[in-house]
N, C-alpha and C positions, 0 to 999 in steps of 0.2 A: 504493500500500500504506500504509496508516494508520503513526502511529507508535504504536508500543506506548507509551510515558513519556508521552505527552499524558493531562494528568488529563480528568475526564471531569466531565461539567455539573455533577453534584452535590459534584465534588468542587472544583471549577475555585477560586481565590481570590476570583473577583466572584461567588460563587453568593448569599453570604449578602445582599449587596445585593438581589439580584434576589428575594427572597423581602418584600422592605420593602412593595411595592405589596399584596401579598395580604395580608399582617399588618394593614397601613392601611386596606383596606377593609375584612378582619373585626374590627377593633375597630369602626371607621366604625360597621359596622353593629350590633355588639355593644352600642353606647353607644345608637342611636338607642333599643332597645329596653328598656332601663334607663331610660332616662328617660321612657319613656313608662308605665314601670311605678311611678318615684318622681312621676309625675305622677297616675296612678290611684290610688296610696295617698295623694296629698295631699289629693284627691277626696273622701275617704272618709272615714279618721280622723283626716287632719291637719285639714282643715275641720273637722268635728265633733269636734275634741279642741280647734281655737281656734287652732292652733299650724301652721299649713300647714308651713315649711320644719323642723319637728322630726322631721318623719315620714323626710324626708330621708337621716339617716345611717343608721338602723337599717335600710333598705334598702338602702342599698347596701352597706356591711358585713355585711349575709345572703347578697348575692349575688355576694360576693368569690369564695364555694365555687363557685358551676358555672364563674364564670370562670377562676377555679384548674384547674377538670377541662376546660375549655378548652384550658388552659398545658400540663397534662401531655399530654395528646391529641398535642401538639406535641414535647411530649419524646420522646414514646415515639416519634415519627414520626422520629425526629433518631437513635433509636437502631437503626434498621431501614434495609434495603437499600432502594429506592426501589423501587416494586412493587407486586403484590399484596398484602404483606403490611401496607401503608400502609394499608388499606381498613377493618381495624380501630380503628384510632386514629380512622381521619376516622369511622367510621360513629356512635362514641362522642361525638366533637364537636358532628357536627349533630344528632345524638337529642338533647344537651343543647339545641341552640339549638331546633329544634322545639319541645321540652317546655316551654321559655320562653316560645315566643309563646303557643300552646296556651294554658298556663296564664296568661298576661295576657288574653288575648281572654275567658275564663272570668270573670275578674274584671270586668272593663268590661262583660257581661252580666247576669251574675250576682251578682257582688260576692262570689263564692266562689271560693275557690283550687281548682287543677287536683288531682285525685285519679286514680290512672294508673287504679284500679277502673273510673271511671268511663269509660275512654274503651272498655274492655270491655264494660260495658252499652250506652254511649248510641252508639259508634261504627257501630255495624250499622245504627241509625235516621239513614242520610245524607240521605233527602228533610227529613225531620223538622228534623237539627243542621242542616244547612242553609238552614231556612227562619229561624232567629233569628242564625246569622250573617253572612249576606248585608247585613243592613244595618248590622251592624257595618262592615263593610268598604267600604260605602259614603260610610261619612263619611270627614273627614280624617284622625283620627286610626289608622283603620282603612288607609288608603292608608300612612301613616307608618311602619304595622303590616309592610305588607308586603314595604316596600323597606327596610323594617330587616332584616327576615328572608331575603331576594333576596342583601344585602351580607355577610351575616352569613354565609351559608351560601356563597356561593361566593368570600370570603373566606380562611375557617377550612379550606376545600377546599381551595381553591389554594396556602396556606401547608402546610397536613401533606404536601400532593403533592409537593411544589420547595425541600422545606426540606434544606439538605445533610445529609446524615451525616455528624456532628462531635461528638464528645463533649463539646468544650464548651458549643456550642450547647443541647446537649440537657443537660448538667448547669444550665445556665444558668433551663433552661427549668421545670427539677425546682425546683430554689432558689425562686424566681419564685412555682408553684404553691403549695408548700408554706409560705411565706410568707404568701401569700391564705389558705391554708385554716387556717393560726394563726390570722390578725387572726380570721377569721371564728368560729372559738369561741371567741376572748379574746371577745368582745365580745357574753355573751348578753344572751335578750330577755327582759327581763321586764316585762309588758306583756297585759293583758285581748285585747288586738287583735294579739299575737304574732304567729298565722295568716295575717295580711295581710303583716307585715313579712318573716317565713321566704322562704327560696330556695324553689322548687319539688321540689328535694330531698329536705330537711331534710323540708318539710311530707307528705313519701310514707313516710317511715319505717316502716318495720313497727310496726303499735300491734298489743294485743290483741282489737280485733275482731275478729280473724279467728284467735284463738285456740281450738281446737277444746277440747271438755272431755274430761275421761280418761274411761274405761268406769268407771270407779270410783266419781267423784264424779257420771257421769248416773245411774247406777243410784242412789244414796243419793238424789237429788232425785226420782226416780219413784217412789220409794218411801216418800219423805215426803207426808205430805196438807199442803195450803195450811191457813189457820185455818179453823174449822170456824161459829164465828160471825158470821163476814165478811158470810155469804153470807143476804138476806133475801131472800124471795118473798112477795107480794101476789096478790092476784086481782080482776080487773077490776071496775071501780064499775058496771057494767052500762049504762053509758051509752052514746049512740048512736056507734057508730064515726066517726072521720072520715079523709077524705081526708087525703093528704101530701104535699106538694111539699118536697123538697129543695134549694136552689139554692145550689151553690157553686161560690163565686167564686174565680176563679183568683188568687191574692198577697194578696185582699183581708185586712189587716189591721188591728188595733186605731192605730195607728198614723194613718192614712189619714181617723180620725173625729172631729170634734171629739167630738162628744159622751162619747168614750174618752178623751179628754186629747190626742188626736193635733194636732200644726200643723199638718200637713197641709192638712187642714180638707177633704179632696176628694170626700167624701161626704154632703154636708147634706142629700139628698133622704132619701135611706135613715137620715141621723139625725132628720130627721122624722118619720117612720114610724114609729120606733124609740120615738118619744118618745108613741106613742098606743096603740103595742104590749109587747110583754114583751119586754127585753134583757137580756142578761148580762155586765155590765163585766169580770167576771176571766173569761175563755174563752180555753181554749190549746189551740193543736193537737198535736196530739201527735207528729208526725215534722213532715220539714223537706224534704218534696216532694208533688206530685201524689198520688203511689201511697201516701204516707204517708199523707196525709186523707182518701182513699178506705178505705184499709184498714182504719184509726180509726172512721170514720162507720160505713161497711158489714157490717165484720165485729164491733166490737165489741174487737179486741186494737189494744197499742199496739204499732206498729208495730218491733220491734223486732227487729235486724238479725240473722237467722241469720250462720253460721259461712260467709264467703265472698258474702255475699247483694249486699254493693256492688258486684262484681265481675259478676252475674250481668246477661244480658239478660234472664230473667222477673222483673221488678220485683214482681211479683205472689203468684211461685210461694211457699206454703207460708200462705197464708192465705186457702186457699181455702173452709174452714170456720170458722163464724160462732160468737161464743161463745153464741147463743142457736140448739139445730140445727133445721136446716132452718126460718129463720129467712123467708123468703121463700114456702116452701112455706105456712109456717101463714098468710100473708097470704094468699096465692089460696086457701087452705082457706075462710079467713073470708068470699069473695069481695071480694078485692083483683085489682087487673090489678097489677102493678108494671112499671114503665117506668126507663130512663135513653137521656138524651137529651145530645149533647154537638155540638158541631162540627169537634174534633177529630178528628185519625190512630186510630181504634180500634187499629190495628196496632201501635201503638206501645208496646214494653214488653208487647207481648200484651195491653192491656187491656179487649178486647173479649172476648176468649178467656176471662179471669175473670169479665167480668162475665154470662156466660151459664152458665158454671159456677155462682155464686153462685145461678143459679134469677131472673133476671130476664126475664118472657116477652115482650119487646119494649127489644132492644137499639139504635140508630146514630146513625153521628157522621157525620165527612165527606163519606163516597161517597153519602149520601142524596140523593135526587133534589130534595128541595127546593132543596138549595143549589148546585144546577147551574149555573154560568154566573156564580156571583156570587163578588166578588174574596173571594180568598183571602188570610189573613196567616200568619202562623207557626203550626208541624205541619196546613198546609193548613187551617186552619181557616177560614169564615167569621165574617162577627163575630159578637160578644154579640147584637145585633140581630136579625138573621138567629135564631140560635138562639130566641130567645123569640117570634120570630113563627109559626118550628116547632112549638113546642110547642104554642101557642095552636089552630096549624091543627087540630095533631093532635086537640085538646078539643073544639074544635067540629067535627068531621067523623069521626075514625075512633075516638073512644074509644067504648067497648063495655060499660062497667062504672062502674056508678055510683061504686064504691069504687075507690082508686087511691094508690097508692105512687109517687110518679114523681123521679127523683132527675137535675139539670141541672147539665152541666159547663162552663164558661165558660172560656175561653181568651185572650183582647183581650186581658187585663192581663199575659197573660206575657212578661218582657223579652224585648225591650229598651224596653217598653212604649211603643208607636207606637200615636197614636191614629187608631183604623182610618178611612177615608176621606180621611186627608192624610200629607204627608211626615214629620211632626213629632214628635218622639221625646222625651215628657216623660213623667215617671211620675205625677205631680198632674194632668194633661192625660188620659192614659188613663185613668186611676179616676173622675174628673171623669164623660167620657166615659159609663164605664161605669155612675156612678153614676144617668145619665139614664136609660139604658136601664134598670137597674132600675125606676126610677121608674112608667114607663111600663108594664113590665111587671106592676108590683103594680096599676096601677091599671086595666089591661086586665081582670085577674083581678078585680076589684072590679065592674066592666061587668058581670061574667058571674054576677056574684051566688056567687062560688068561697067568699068566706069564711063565707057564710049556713054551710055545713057541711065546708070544709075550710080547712088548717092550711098555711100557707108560712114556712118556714126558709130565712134566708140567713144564708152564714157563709162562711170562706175556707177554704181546702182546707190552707193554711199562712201563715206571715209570709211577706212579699212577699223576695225574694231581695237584701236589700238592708242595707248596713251601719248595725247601730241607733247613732240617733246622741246625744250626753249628753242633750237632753233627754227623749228617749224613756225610755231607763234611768234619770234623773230622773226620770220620773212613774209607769211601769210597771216600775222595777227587773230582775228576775230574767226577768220574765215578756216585756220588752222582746223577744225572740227567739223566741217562740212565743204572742201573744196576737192572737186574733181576732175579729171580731166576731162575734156568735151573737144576731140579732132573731128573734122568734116572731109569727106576725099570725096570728088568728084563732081558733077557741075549742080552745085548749089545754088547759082546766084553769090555768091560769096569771092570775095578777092584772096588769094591765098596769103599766108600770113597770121598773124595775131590780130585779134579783134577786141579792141578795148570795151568798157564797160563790165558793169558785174552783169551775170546772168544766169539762169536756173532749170532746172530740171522742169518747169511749167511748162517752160518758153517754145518747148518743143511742138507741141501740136499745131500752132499755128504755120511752124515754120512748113510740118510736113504738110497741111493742105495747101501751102502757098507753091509747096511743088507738085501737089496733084492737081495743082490748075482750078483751084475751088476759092470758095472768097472765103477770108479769116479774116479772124477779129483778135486783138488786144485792148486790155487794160493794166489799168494799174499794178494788177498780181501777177499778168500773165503775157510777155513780151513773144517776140518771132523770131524764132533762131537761123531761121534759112530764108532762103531768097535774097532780092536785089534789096527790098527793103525789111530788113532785117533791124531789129532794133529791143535793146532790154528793156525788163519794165521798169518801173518805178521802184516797186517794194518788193527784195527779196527776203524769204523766211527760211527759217531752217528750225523745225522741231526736235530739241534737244532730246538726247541719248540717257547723258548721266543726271540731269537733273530733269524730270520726266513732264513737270506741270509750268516748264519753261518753252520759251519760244524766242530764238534770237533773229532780230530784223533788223536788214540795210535798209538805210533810203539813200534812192539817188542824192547827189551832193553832200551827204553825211562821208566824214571819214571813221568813225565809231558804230561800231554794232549796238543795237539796242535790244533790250530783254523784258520782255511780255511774260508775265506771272498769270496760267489761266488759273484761275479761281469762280468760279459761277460768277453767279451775279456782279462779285467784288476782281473778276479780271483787271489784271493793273499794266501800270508801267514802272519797271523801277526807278529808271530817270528818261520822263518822257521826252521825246523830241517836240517838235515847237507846232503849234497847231498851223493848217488844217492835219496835218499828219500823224499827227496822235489819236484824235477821232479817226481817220478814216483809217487804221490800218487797225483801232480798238474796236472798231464795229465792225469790220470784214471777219477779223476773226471769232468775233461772238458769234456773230449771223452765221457762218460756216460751219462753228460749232453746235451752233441751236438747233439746226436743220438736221442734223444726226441722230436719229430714233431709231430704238429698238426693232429687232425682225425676230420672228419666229424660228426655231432651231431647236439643238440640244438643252439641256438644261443652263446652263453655261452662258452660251450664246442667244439664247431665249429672255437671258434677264438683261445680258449687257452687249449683245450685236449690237450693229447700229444700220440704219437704210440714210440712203442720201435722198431727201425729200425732191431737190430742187437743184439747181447750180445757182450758189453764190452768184 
């Protein structure tokens, strides 16, 4: 028969010992992943700030807080009977250590910090995330990754499980936390590069992107008109229509060029080319992703974030009409085929699904049969290669229409940028790479006599996902975070050479009806990149990446970039430019944002898709 007076394990005088092993190995592991995270911030901005160990404290003084909600995990565990109800504490624990690696692994890919949004979009696409982090975890520091994260979690387990119930302990443990999470707001960041240094926490905060607008103030924006002068229209110089090829490049950025100012230097083929055809030094894209350049190029708006739209897996939804209608239609009117051609997941983000929506009569990527059998890289793709020898086939064998819109998406350079046919994982080495292949492919198209009557655009779909570093910002300033390159080869109306002015990813549609011989229009947001007259807009945007509920804009004659805070109703400016330009570039973007309402779909995309009511 037991004794009743015998204390019981959690209570026994050796318990608090016995908890030291699991304390030790979840810090063990706690530490490995800290330092692998002040090693990727030294990567980043401590090298390109000159100063590697300065980056040092402001990291680990950011992430004093999840370690602090670590400590409390543990209090709270200390004030509870041992049990089921310990299962909250720990499940609070490890979601923080999860969300840590998570969000480093994001960094060391991307160079971008974890946004829980995003794991609601991109987490449904597991073939996809998991075709660019597989070789993250191949390497060492990816191995590093995951037995930090092995220690850490069954560590921070094994302590909340075996920790006695003791109120000292567990006051012990409160003091402890709440001390971290002092030091951690004594000690803010102020700092261009904050979003590197912040916990993963701190950087999830509720911001106002996702602030909805009242019935009040959408009704007063649909009821105001835009300026009514903005808007000009032309009518075509009657000259003979041409072909169009589209080609964009997956990261390629201004950065990447010499002939842009870039060190880089990884693209000399394409800056040759450049240098016999028509280029644009100041060219920006307009968002800060894939879906973002497509939307930009295709549709003609700047991609700008409805209410909930990070969160959503239709990347696409709510820009499904074109600010020029039926914008595709009037090309097969004109007798145009339009094509797009990628190697990519069409599944992905549904971007197949839009793109047939948009009116394009010959959509694929992946699952095409040319690329059957040949290696595959990240979102299954085959390479840049492979794609432009698709294409070509298609020219010579199944094209059916002497007129042709064809628009190519390249993949190879997206991180962790591996240059395809070897182990090797350098971002100068893939661009390199893929700069050949361009090469070759512009001059395949030369073989076939393409520019005798059509027109090839390359340009990058966004800046390459990677931290800019002082000299870049030294030479390209503001523009350092969104400038791409933008060559034109063949007879555009255009004088060969450099073409001054800033100009955007908008700019494009008008310029291509102006060579299918159709009458375009410009405004304020949205200038004409081709033809005889040719001309930027007024207001270029570019919807930030690291800070999500920002929006940075030029105006013509301004030499400073300006930053638009969306916020619902309370959208600002942080230091506005001088009116009429502050209203009219403060209500273009409400209005475009207003006009974005929910669609029907999965659970997901049911609450937070968005449809484009109208064209701005």
């Amino acid at each position: 028969m037991p004794r009743m007076d015998r204390p019981s394990w959690h209570t026994h005088p050796r318990a608090p010992r016995r908890v030291w092993p699991w304390l030790l190995l979840g810090l063990c592991g706690w530490f490995v992943l800290l330092a692998l995270r002040v090693l990727a911030v030294r990567a980043g901005p401590g090298i390109y700030g000159g100063c590697e160990s300065c980056v040092d404290a402001p990291v680990i003084l950011s992430d004093l807080l999840p370690t602090a909600l670590l400590l409390a995990s543990v209090a709270a565990a200390g004030l509870l009977r041992p049990g089921a109800w310990r299962m909250l504490p720990m499940a609070v624990a490890l979601g923080v250590i999860v969300l840590y690696l998570i969000d480093l692994g994001i960094y060391l890919i991307f160079g971008m910090r974890l946004r829980l949004t995003d794991l609601l979009r991109y987490g449904g696409e597991t073939r996809s995330t998991w075709s660019v982090v597989a070789p993250l975890l191949a390497q060492p520091r990816g191995v590093a990754m995951v037995a930090g994260l092995l220690l850490a979690l069954s560590g921070w387990a094994g302590l909340i499980w075996t920790v006695p119930r003791r109120a000292v302990l567990a006051l012990g443990s409160i003091a402890a936390a709440s001390a971290l999470a002092a030091a951690t707001f004594a000690a803010p960041l102020e700092s261009v590069d904050a979003y590197t240094y912040r916990d993963v926490l701190r950087n999830n905060r509720p911001d106002g992107v996702d602030r909805a607008y009242s019935p009040a103030f959408r009704a007063a924006l649909m009821a105001a008109s835009p300026e009514p002068a903005a808007r000009q229209c032309i009518q075509p110089a009657s000259g003979p229509a041409r072909s169009v090829i589209l080609l964009v490049v997956e990261g390629l950025s201004a950065y990447h060029s010499r002939l842009l100012g870039g060190t880089q230097d990884s693209t000399p083929k394409l800056d040759a080319w450049s240098r016999r055809a028509s280029y644009f030094p100041d060219f920006h894209a307009n968002g800060f992703t894939t879906d973002g350049g497509l939307i930009a190029l295709l549709t003609g708006h700047v991609p700008l974030p409805a209410i909930g739209r990070y969160a959503s897996t239709h990347a696409y939804a709510g820009y499904e009409k074109v600010a020029v209608p039926d914008l595709l239609a009037q090309l097969a009117a004109t007798g145009y085929g339009t094509q797009f051609f990628t190697t990519g997941d069409l599944g992905f983000l549904d971007k197949g699904q839009w793109l047939r929506g948009l009116g394009f009569g010959h959509v694929e990527g992946a699952d095409s049969p040319f690329y059957e059998n040949l290696p595959r890289g990240g979102f299954n793709a085959a390479s840049d290669q492979a794609l432009f020898a698709r294409y070509l086939d298609w020219y010579d064998h199944e094209r059916t229409q002497t007129l042709n819109f064809s628009a190519l998406l390249t993949v190879s350079t997206h991180p962790p940028f591996t240059v395809p046919g070897t182990e090797l994982r350098d971002e100068a080495g893939a661009f390199g790479w893929a700069d050949a292949q361009i090469d070759q492919f512009i001059s395949a198209l030369r073989q076939r006599h393409y520019f005798d009557h059509g027109v090839l655009l390359v340009t990058g779909d966004h800046r390459a996902m990677t931290t800019p570093r002082p000299e870049q910002i030294a030479h390209l300033g503001a523009g350092a975070i969104s400038r791409v390159p933008m060559v034109v080869s063949g007879p555009a109306g255009l004088p060969a050479g450099p073409h001054a002015g800033r100009w955007q990813q908008t700019d494009f549609i008008a310029g291509l009806l102006d060579l299918a011989d159709r009458p375009s229009c410009t405004d304020a947001f949205r200038g004409r990149l081709l033809g005889a007259q040719a001309q930027p807009a007024r207001y270029v945007l570019h919807v930030e990446g690291a800070e999500r509920d920002q929006v940075r804009v030029w105006i013509a004659g301004d030499t400073q970039a300006r930053e638009l805070v969306l916020d619902g109703d309370d959208t600002r400016w942080i230091a506005p430019p001088p009116e009429p330009d502050a209203r009219v570039v403060l209500d273009h973007v409400n209005r475009a944002r207003a006009r974005l309402a929910p669609v029907p779909g999965d659970f997901i995309g049911g609450l937070i898709g968005r449809r484009l009511d109208a064209a701005p």
